[in-house]
N, C-alpha and C positions, 0 to 999 in steps of 0.2 A: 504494500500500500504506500508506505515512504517514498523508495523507487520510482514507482509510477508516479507519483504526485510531483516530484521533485524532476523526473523527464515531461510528464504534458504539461506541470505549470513553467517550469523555466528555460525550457528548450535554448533560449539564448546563451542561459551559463553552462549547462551540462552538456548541450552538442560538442563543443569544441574538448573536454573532458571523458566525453563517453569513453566504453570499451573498444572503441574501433572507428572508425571516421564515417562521420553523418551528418544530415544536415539538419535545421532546426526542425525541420515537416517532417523528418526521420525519426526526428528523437522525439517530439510528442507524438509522434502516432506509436510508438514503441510504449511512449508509456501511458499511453492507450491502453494496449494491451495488457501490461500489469493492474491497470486500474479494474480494467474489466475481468480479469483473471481474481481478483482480489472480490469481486462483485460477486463474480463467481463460484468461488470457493466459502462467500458468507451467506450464500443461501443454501449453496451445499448440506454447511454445515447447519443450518437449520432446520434444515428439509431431512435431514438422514435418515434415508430409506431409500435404500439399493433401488429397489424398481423406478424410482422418483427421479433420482441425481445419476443415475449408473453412465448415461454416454456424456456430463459434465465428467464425471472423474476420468473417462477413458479421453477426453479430449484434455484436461490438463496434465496425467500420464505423459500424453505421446508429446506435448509441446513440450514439457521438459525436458524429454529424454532427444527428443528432433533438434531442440535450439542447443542443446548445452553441444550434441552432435556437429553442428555446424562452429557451435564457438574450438571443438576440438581440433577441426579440421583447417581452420581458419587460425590457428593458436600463432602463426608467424606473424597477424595484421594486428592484435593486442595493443593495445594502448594502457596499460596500467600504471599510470602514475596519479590518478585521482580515486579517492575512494569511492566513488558513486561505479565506475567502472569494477572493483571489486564487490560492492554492494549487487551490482549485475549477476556476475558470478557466483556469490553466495546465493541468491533468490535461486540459481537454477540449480545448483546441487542441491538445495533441499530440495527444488522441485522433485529432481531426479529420484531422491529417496523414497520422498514420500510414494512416489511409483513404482517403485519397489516393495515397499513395506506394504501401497495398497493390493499390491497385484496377489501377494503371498497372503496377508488377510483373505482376498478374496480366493485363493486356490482350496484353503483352507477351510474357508465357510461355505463358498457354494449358497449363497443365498439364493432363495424361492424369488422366482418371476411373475408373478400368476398372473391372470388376464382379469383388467376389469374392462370398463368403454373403450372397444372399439376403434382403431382411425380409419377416421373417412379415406374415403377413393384421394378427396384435395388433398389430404396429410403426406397418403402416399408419395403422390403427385411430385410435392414439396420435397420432400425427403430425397426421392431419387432425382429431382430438377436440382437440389442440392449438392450430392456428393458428384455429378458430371458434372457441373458450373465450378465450384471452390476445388474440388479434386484435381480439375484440370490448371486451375491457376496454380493451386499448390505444386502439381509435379513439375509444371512450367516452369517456379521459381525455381525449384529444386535440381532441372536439368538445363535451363537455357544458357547462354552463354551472353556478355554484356556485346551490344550488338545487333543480338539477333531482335526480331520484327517484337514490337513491347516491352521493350528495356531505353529506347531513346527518347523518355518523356511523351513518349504521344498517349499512355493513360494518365500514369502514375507521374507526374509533372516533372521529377530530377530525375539524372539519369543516377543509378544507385550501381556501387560497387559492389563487386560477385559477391563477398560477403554479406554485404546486406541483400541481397536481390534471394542469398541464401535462405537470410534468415526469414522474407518474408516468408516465400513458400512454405517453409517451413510451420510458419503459423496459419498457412491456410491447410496446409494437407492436414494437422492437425486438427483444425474443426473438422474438417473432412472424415478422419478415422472417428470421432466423436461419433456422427451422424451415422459412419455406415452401418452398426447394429442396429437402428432405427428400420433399415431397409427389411429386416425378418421379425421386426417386431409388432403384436398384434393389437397393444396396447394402446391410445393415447397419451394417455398422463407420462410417459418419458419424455416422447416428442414434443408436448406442450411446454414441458419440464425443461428440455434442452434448449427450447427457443427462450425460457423467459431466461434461464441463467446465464443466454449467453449475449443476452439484450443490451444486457453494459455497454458489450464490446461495440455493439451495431453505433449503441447511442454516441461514446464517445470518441470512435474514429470518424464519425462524421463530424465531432466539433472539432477535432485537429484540421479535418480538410474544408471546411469553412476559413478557419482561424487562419489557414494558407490559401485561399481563394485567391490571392496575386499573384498566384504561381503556374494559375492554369490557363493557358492560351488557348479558349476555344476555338479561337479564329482558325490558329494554324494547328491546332492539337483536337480537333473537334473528338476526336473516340474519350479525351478526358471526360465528356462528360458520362462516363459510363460507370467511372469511379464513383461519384455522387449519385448517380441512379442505381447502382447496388445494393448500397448502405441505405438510401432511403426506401427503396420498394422492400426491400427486408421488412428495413423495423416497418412499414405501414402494414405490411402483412401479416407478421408475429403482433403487430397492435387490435388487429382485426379478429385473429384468433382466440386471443388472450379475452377480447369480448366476448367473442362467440361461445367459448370453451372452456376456459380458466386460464389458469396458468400452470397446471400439471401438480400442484400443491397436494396435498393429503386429502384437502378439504374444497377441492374443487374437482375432483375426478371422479 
């Protein structure tokens, strides 16, 4: 929560500090995602019940164990002469553990799934319109090279170094494995559950790419605006549901 607060509110002092070179629209979007990981992890915990939270835990699992992956592979581009850089690094080993620690709870407990309400045909829909859309950006970021067609600003407004173009993917293929037990699930309340915990994340990467709206040339970048029509047809959709449906809560399914 620190982390994130200290990269999305001061992007100006921590970019040039970070763990690796970024730029200010890199560094609050990054701690975006802590913010929203944080968001996520405190309804988790309020929520605890496997059936409820189970593809939020398996999508912060795999981001920890996917990004600390790229900071190892990347360990020559390091920047560590600022704490907040090391502060990075500590947030991802505990991630890492805690992924471990949860994965052996769960081998060991095997907790019950049971079916209650039904997802709709739309739910489906959604789920698998999900993991082909973000799956494909994730493995994009995961394999493209800086260069190729969607790495020169014409979405994502800077052009970002392999490193970071790593890490994004990174964090999307990770929603991605989140989502895909959703694809054999028969239930609602995860899939409700997965969109409300991961609503943070929607809400507040779209205020870093507002707060950098003079970065985005539609004139000559016109597919930018695809970035902004993402994050918002999301959350309007997960806002529509959460009407329609709950929020996957105990007391809403």
């Amino acid at each position: 929560m620190i982390l994130g607060a200290a990269l999305f509110f001061l992007p100006a002092h921590t970019a040039p500090v970070f763990a690796w070179k970024v730029t200010q629209f890199m560094t609050m979007t990054i701690g975006g995602w802590c913010l929203g990981n944080a968001w996520l992890a405190f309804f988790t915990a309020r929520r605890w019940e496997w059936k409820l939270v189970y593809p939020a835990l398996v999508y912060l699992w795999s981001f920890g164990i996917l990004e600390a992956s790229i900071v190892i592979l990347f360990r020559d581009k390091l920047q560590l002469a600022h704490p907040i850089a090391w502060v990075y690094l500590l947030t991802l080993v505990v991630n890492v553990l805690a992924a471990l620690l949860g994965f052996a709870d769960w081998l060991r407990i095997r907790p019950p799934n049971p079916v209650s309400e039904k997802m709709t045909g739309f739910m489906r829909f959604l789920a698998i319109a999900f993991v082909v859309a973000v799956g494909f950006l994730g493995a994009y970021g995961l394999t493209a090279q800086i260069g190729d067609l969607g790495t020169n600003g014409e979405i994502f407004p800077e052009v970002m170094s392999l490193f970071t173009l790593r890490s994004f993917g990174a964090f999307y293929f990770s929603l991605t494995i989140g989502m895909i037990p959703l694809l054999f699930e028969r239930s609602r309340a995860p899939f409700l559950g997965y969109g409300f915990l991961a609503f943070g994340l929607i809400i507040i990467i779209t205020i870093a790419a507002f707060a950098h709206l003079s970065l985005f040339d539609l004139g000559e970048h016109p597919f930018g605006a695809i970035y902004f029509a993402a994050y918002i047809a999301a959350g309007l959709i997960a806002a529509f549901l959460f009407w329609r449906y709950g929020t996957g809560s105990a007391r809403s399914h």
